[in-house]
DRENPA-3360 file (N, C-alpha, C; in nm, 2 decimals, always signed):
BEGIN
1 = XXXXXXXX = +0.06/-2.42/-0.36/-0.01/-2.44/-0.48/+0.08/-2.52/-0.58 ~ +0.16/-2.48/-0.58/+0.27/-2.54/-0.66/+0.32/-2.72/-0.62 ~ +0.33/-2.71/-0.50/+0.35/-2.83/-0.45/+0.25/-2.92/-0.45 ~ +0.09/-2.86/-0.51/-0.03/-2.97/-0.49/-0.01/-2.97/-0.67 ~ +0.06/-2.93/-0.76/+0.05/-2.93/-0.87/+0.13/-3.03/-0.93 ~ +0.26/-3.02/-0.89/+0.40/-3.13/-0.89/+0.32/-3.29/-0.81 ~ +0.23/-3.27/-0.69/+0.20/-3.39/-0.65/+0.05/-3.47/-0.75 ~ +0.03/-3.34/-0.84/-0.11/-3.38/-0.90/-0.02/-3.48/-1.04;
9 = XXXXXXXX = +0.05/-3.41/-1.09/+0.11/-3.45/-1.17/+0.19/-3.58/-1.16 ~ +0.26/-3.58/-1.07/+0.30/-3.72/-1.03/+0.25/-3.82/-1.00 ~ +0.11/-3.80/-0.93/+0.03/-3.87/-0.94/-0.03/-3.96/-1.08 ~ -0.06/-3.86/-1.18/-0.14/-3.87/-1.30/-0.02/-3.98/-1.41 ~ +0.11/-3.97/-1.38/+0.23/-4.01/-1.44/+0.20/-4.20/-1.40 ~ +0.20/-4.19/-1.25/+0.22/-4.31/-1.20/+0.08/-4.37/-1.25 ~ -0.05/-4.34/-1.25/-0.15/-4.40/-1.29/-0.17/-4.45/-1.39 ~ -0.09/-4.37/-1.51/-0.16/-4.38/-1.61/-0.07/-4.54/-1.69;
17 = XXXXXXXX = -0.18/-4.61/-1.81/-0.16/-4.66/-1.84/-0.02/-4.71/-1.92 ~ +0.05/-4.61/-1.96/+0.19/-4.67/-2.02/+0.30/-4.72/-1.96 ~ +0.23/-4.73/-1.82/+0.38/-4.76/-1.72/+0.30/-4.97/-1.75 ~ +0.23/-4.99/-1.80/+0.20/-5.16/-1.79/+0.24/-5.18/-1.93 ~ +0.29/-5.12/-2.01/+0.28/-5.13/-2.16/+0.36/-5.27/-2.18 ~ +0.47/-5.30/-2.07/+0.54/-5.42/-2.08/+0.52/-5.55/-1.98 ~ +0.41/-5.53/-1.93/+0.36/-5.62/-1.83/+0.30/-5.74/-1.89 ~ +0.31/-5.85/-1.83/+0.24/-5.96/-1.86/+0.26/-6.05/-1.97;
25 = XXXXXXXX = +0.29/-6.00/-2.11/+0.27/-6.08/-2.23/+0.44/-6.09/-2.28 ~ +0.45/-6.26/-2.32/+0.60/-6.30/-2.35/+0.55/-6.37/-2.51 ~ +0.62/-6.44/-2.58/+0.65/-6.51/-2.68/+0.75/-6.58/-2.66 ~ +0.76/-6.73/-2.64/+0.93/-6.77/-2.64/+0.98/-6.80/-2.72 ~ +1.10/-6.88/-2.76/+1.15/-6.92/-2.92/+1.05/-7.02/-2.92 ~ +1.09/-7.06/-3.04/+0.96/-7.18/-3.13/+0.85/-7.13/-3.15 ~ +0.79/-7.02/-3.12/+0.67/-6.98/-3.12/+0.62/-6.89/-3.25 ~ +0.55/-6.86/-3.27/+0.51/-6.77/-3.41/+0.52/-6.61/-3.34;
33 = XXXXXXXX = +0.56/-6.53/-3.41/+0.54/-6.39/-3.34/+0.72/-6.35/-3.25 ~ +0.80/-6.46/-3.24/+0.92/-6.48/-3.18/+1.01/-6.38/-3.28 ~ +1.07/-6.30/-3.20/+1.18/-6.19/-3.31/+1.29/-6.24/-3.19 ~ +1.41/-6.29/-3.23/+1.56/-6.31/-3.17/+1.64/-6.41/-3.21 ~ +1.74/-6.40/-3.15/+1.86/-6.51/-3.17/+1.80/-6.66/-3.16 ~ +1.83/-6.75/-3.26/+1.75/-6.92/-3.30/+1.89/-6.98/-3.29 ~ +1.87/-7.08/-3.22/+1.99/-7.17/-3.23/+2.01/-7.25/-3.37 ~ +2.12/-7.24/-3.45/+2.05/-7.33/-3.61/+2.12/-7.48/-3.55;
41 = XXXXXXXX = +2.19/-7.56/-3.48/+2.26/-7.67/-3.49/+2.17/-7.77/-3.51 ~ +2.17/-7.88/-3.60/+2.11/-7.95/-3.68/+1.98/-7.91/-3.73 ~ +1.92/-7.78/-3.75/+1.77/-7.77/-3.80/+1.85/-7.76/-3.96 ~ +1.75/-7.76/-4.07/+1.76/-7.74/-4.22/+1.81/-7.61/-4.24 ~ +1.87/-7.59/-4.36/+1.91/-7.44/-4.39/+1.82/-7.35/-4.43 ~ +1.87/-7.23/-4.38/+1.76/-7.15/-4.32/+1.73/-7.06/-4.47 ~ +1.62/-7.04/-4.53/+1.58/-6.90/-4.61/+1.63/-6.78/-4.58 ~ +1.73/-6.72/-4.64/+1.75/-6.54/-4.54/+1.74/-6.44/-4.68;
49 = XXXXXXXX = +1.72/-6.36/-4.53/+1.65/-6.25/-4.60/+1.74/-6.14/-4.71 ~ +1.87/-6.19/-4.67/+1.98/-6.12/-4.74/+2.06/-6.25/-4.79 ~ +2.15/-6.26/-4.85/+2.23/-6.36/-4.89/+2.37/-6.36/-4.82 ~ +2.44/-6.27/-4.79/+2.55/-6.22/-4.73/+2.49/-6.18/-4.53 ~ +2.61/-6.21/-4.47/+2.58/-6.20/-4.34/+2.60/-5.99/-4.34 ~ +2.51/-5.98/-4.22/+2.54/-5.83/-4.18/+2.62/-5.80/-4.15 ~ +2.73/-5.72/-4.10/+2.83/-5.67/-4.00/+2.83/-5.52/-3.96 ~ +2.79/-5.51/-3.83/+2.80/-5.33/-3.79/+2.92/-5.27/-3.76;
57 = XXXXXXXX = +3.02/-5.37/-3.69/+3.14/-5.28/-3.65/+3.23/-5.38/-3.71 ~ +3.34/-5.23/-3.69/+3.42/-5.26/-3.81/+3.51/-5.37/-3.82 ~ +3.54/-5.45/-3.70/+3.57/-5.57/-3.68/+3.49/-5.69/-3.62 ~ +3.45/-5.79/-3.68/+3.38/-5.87/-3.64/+3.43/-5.94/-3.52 ~ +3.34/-5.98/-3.42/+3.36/-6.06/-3.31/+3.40/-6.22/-3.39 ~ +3.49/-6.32/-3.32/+3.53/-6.40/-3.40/+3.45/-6.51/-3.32 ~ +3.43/-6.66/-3.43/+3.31/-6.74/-3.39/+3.19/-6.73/-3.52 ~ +3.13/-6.83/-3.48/+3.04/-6.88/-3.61/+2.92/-6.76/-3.61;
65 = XXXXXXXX = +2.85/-6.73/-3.72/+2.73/-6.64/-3.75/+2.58/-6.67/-3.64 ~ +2.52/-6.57/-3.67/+2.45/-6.57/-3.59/+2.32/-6.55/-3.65 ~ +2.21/-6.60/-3.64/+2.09/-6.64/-3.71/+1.98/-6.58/-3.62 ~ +1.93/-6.45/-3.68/+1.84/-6.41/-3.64/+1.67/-6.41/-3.70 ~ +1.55/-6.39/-3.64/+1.49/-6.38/-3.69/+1.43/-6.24/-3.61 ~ +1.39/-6.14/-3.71/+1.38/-6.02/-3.65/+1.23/-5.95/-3.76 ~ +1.18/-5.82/-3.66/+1.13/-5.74/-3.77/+1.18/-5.71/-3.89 ~ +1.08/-5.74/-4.03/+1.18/-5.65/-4.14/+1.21/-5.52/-4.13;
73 = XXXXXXXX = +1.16/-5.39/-4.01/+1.23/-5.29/-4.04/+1.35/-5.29/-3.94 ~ +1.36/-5.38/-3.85/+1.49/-5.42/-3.80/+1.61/-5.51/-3.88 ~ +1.58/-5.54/-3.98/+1.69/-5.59/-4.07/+1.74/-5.55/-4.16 ~ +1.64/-5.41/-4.21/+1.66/-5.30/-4.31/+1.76/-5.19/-4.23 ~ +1.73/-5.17/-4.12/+1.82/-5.05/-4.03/+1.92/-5.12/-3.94 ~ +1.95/-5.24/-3.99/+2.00/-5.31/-3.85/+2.11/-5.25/-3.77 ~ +2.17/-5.13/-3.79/+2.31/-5.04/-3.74/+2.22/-4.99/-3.63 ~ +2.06/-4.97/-3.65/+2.00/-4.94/-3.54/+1.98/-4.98/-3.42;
81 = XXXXXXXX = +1.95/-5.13/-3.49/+1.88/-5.22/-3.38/+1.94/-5.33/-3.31 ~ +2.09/-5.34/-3.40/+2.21/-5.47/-3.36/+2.19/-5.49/-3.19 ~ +2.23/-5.40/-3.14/+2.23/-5.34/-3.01/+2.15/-5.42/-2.92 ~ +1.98/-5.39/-2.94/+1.88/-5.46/-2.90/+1.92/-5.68/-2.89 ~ +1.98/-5.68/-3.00/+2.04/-5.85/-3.01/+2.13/-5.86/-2.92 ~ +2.23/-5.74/-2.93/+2.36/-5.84/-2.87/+2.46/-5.84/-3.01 ~ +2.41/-5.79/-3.08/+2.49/-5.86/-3.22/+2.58/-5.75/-3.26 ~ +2.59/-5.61/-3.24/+2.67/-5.58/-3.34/+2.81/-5.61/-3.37;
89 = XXXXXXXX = +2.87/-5.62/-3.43/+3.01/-5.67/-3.50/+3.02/-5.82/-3.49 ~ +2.88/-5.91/-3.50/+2.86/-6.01/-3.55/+2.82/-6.07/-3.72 ~ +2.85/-6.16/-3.74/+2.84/-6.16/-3.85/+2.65/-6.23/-3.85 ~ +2.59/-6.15/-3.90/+2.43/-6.18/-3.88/+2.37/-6.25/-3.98 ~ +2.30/-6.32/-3.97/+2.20/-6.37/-4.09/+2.08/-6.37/-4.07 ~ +1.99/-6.31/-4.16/+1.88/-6.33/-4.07/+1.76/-6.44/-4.14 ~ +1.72/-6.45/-4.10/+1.59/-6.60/-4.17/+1.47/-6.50/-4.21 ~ +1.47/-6.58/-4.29/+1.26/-6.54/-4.38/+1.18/-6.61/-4.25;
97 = XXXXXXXX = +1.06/-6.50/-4.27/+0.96/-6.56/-4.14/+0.89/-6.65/-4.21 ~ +0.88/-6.64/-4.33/+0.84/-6.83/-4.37/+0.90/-6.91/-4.34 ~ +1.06/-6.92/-4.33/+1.11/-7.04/-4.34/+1.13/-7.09/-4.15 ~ +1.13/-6.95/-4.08/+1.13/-6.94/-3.92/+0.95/-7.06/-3.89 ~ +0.86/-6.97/-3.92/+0.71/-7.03/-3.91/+0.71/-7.20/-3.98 ~ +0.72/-7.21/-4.08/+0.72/-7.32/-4.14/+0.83/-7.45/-4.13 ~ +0.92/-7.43/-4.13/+1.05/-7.52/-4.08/+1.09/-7.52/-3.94 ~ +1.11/-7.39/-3.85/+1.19/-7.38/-3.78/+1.09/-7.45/-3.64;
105 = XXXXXXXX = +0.97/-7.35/-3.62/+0.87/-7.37/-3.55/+0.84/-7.54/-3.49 ~ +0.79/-7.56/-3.61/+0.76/-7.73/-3.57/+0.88/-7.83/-3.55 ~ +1.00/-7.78/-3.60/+1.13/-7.87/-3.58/+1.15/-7.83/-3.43 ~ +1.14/-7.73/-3.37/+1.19/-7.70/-3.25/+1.06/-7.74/-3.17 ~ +0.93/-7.75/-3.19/+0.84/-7.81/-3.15/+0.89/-8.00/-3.09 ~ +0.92/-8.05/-3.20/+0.89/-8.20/-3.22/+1.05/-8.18/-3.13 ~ +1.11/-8.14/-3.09/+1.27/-8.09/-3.02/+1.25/-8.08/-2.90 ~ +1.15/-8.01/-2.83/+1.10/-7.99/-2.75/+1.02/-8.00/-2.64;
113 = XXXXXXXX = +0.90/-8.11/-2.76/+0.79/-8.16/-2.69/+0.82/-8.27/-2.55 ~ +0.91/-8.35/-2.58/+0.94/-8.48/-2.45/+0.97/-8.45/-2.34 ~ +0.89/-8.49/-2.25/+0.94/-8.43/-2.14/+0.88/-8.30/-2.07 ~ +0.80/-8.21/-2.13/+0.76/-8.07/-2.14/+0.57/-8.09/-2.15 ~ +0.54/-8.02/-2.06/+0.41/-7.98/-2.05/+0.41/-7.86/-2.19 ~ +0.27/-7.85/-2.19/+0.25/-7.73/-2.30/+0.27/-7.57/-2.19 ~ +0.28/-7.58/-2.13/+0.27/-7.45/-2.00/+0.41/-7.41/-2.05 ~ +0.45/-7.28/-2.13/+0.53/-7.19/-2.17/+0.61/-7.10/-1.99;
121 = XXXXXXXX = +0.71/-7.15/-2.06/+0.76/-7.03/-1.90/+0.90/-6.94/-1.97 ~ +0.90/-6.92/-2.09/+1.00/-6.86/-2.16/+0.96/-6.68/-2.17 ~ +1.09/-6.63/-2.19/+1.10/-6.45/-2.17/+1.08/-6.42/-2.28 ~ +1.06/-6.45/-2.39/+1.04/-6.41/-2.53/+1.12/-6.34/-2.58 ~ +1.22/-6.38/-2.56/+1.42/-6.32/-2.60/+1.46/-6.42/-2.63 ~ +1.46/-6.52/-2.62/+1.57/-6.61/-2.76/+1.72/-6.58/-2.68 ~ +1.76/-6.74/-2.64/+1.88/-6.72/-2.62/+1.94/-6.64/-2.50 ~ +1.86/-6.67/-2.39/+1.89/-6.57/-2.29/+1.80/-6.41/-2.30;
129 = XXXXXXXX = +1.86/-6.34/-2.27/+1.81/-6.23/-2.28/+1.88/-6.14/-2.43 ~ +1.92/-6.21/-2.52/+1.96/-6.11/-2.62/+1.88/-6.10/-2.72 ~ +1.75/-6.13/-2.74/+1.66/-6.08/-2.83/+1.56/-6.00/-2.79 ~ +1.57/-5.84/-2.83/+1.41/-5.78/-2.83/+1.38/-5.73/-2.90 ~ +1.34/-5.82/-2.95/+1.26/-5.75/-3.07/+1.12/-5.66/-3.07 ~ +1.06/-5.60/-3.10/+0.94/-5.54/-3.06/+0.84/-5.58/-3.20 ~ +0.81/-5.69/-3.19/+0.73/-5.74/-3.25/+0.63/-5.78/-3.19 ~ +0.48/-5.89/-3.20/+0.39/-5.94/-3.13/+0.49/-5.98/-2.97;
137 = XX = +0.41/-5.94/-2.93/+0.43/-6.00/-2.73/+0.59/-5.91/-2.67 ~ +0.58/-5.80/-2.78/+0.70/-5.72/-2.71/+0.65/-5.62/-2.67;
% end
């Protein structure tokens, strides 16, 4: 009895819908809905959300800042969520999603476009795999 109970339940585990919760749907950089690390080299200066860079540990990794665009409640807690980047004991900046949507988007579009079908084949991490943000397409 016991043994058809542990098999009923494992069963019901494997079925059920939260094991697809990450299946299928990406965002890549340039895109609207994109939370991660942006390359800034020649785009315009970015709007941020703080004026001063972040720092979580207590010695900074050494090397130029790092420009993120992320959820606001990941930039409010960021000792939480550095982790998720790749970033802590970086010095962080993070961009306004107007100035990411509005500037960044179409500059990295018109960057992009040559050469490139519209067919997306990006992980929606930004920079390799060091952005996750859990925003749209996370």
């Amino acid at each position: 009895m016991m043994k058809r109970l542990l098999l009923a339940a494992a069963l019901l585990v494997l079925t059920s819908p939260a094991r697809d919760a990450n299946a299928g749907v990406s965002v890549e950089v340039g895109a609207p809905g994109f939370y991660g690390r942006i390359e800034m080299g020649g785009f315009p200066t970015p709007r941020l959300v703080f004026p001063e860079p972040v720092i979580i540990a207590p010695v900074p990794v050494p090397g130029p800042p790092i420009y993120l665009h992320v959820p606001p409640g990941h930039a409010k807690d960021w000792k939480k969520h550095c982790a998720h980047y790749d970033a802590c004991g970086h010095r962080v900046f993070f961009v306004q999603d107007s100035w990411y949507d509005e500037v960044y988007v179409p500059t990295y579009h018109k960057r992009h476009a040559g050469g490139k079908s519209g067919g997306g084949h990006g992980n929606g991490k930004g920079n390799g795999n060091k952005g996750h943000g859990k925003g749209k397409g996370h």
